[in-house]
SESETI-740652 format. One record per residue: x, y negated, z negated of N, C-alpha, C, CB in turn; residue in one letter. Coordinates in steps of 0.05 Angstrom, whole numbers, plus 32768, in hexadecimal, padded with zeros to 4 digits. Glycine has a CB too. Layout:
<pts>
PT     nX     nY     nZ    caX    caY    caZ     cX     cY     cZ    cbX    cbY    cbZ   rest
PT      X      Y      Z      X      Y      Z      X      Y      Z      X      Y      Z      A
...
</pts>
This chain:
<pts>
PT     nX     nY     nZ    caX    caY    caZ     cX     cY     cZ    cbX    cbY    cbZ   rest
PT   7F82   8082   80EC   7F88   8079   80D1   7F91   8090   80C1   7F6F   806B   80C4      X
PT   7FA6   8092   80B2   7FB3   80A0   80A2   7F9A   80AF   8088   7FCC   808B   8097      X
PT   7F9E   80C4   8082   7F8A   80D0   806C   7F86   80BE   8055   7F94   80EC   8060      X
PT   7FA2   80B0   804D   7FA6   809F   802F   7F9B   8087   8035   7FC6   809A   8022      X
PT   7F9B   8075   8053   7F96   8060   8051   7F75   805D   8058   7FAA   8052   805E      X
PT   7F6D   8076   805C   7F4C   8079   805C   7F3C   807D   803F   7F46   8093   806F      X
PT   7F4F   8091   8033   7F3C   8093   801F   7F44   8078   800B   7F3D   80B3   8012      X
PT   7F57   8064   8010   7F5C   8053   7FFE   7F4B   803B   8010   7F7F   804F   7FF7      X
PT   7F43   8035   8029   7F30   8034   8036   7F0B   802A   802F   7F35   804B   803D      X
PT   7F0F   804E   8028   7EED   804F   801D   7EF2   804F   7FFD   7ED7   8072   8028      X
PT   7F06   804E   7FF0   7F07   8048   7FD4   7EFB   8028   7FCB   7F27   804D   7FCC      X
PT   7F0A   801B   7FE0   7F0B   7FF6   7FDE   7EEC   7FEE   7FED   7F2C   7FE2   7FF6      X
PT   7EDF   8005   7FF7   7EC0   7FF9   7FFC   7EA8   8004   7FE5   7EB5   8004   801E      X
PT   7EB0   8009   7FCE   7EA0   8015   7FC1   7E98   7FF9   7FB0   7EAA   802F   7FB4      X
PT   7EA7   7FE3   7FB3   7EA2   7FC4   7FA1   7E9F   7FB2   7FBC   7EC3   7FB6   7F88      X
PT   7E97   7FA6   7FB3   7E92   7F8C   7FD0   7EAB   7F85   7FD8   7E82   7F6C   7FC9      X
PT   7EAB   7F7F   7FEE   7EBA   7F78   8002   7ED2   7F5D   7FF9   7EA4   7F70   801A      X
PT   7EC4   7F50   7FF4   7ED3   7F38   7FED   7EDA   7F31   7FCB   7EC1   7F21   7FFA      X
PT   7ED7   7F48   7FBA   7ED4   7F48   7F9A   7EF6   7F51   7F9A   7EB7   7F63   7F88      X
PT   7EFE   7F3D   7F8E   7F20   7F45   7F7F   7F24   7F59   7F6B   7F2E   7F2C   7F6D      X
PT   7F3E   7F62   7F6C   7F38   7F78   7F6A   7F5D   7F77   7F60   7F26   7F8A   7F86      X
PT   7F66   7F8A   7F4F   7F87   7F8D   7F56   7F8A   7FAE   7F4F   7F9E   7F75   7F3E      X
PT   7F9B   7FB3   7F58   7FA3   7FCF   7F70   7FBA   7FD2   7F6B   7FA0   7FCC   7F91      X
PT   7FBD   7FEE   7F66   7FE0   7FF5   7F6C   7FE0   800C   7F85   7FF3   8007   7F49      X
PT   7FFB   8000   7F92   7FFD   800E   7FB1   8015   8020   7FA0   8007   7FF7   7FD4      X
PT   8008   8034   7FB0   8025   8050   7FAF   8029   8055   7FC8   801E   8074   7F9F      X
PT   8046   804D   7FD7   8052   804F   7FF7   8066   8066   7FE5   8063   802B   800B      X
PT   806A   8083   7FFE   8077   8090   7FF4   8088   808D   8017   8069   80AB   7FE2      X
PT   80A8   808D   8011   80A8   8083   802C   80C2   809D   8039   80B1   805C   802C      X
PT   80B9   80A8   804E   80D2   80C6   8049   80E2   80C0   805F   80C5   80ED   804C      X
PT   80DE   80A7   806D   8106   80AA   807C   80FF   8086   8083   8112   80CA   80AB      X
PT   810E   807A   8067   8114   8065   8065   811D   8059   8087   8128   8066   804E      X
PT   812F   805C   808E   813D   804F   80AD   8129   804E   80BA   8154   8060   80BF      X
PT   8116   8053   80BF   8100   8052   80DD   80E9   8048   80CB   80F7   8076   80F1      X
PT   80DF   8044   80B5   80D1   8031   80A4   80CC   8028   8095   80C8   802E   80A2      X
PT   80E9   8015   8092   80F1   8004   8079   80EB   7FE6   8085   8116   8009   806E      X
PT   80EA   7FDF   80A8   80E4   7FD2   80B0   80D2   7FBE   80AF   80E4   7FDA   80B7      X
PT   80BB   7FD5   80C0   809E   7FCE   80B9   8099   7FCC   80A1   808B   7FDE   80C1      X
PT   809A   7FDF   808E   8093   7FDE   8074   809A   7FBB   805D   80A7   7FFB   806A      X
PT   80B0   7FB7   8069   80B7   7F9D   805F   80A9   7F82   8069   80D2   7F9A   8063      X
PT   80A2   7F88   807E   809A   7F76   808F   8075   7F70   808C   80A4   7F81   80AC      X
PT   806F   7F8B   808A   8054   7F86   8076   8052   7F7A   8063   804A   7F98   806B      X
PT   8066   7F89   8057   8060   7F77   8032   806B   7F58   8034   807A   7F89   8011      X
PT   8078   7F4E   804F   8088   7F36   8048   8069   7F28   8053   80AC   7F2F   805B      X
PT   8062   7F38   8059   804E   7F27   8074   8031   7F1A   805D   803B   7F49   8096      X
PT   802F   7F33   8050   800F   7F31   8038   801D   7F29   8017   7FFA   7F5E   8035      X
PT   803F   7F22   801B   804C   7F1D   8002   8040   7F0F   7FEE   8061   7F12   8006      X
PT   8024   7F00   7FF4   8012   7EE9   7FE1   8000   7EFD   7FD7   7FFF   7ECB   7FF3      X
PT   8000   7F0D   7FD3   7FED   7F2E   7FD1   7FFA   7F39   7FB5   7FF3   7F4B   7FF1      X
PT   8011   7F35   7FC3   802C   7F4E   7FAD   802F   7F41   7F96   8052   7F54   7FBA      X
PT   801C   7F4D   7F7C   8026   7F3B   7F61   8045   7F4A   7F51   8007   7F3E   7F47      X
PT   8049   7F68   7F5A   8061   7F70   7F5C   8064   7F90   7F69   806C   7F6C   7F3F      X
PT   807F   7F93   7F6D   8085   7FA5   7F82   80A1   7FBA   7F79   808B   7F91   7F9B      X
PT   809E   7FD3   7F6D   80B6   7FDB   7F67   80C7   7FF1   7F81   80B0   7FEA   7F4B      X
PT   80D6   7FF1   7F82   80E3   800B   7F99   80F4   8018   7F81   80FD   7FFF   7FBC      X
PT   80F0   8035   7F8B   8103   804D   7F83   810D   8065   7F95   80F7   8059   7F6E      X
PT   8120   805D   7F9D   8134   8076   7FA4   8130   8092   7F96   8151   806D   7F9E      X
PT   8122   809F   7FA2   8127   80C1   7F95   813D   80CA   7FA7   8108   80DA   7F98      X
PT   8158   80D0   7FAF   8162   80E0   7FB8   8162   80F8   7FB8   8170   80DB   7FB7      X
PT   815E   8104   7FA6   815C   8126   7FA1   8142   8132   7FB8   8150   812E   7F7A      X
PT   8133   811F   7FC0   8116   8124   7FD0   8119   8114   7FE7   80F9   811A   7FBF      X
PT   8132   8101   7FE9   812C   80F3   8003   811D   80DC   8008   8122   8102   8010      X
PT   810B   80DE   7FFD   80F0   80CA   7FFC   80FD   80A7   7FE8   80CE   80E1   7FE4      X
PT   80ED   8099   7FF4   80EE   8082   7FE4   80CF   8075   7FDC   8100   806E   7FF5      X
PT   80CF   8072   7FBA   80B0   8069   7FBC   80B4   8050   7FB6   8099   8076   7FA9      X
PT   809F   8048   7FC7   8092   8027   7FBA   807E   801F   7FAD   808D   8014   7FCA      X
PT   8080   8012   7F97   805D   800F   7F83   805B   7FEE   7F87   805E   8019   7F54      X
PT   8049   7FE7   7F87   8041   7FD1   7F8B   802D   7FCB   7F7C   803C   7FCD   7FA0      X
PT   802A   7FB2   7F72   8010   7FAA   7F66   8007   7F94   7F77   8011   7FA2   7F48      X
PT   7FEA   7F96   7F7C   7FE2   7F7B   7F8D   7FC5   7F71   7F84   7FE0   7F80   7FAF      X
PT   7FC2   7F62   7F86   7FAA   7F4D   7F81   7F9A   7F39   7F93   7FB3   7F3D   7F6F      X
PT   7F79   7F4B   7F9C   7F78   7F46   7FBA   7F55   7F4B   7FBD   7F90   7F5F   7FCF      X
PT   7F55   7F44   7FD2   7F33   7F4D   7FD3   7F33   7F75   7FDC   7F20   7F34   7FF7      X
PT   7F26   7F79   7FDA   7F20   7F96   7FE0   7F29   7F9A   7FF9   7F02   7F9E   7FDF      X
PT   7F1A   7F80   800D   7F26   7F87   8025   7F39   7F84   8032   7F1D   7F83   8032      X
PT   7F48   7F7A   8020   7F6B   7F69   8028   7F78   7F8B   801A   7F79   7F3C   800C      X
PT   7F76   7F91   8008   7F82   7FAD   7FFE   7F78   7FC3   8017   7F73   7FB6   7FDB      X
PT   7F63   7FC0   8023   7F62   7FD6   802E   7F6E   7FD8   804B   7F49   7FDB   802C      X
PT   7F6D   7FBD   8052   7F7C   7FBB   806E   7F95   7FB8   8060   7F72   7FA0   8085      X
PT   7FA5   7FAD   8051   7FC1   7FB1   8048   7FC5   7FCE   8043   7FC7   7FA0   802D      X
PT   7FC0   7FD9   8040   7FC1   8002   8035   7FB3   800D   8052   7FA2   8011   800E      X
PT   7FAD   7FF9   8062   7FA6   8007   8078   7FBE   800A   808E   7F8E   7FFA   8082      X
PT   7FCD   7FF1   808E   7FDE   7FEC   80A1   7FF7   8001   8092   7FE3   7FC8   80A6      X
PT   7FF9   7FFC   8081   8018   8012   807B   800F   8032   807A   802B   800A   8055      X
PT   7FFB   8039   8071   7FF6   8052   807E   7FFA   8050   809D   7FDA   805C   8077      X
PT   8000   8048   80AA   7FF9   804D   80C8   8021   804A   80D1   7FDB   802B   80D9      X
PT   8024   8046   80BC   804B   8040   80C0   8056   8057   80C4   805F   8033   80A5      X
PT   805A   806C   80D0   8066   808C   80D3   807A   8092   80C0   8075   8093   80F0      X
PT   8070   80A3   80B3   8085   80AC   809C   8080   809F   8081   80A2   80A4   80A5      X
PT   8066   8093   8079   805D   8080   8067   8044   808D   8056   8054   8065   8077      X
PT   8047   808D   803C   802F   80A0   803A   8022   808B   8025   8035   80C6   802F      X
PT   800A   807B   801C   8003   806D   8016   7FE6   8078   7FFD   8003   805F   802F      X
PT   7FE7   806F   7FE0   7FD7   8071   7FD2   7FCB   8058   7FC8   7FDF   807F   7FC3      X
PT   7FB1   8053   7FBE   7FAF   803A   7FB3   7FA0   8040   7F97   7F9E   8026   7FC8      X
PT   7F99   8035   7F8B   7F86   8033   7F72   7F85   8021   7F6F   7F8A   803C   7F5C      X
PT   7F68   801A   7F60   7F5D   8008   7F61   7F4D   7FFD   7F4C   7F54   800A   7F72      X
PT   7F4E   7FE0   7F43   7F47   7FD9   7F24   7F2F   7FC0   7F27   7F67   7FCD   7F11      X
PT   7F14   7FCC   7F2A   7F01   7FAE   7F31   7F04   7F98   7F18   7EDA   7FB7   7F33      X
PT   7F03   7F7E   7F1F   7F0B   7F69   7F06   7EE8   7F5F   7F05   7F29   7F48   7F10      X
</pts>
């Protein structure tokens, strides 16, 4: 498991398991072509999650970030921030807002 999608991980077990919760994902993503794929295919997959989702092109850095806002149980955020950390070349932040 990726460093970000662990400590975002043990972040989402500090409230119960099943307590809603909404979250913003930070995907920082550094060679779009090899996972823009997966990456889409996640979010198309958990898209009932995604209350919204921005992309930005930095060219000067290469990188492309994605912010997301989602609205979810703890443990749906943590296995969702779990699976795209694990995407190569994906670097994944979460934060987190107990309701």
């Amino acid at each position: 498991m990726a460093t970000s999608s662990v400590k975002a991980a043990k972040d989402a077990t500090h409230a119960s398991p099943g307590a809603a919760a909404v979250a913003v994902l930070t995907l920082v993503v550094k060679d779009r072509k090899a996972a823009a794929a997966q990456v889409n295919e996640e979010l198309s997959r958990t898209g009932d999650l995604v209350v919204a989702r921005m992309g930005l092109a930095y060219r000067e850095r290469g990188i492309h970030i994605i912010t997301l806002v989602v609205d979810a149980t703890n443990d749906q955020i943590g296995a969702l921030t779990g699976r795209l950390g694990q995407i190569p070349g994906v670097t994944v932040k979460a934060s987190l807002a107990k309701l």
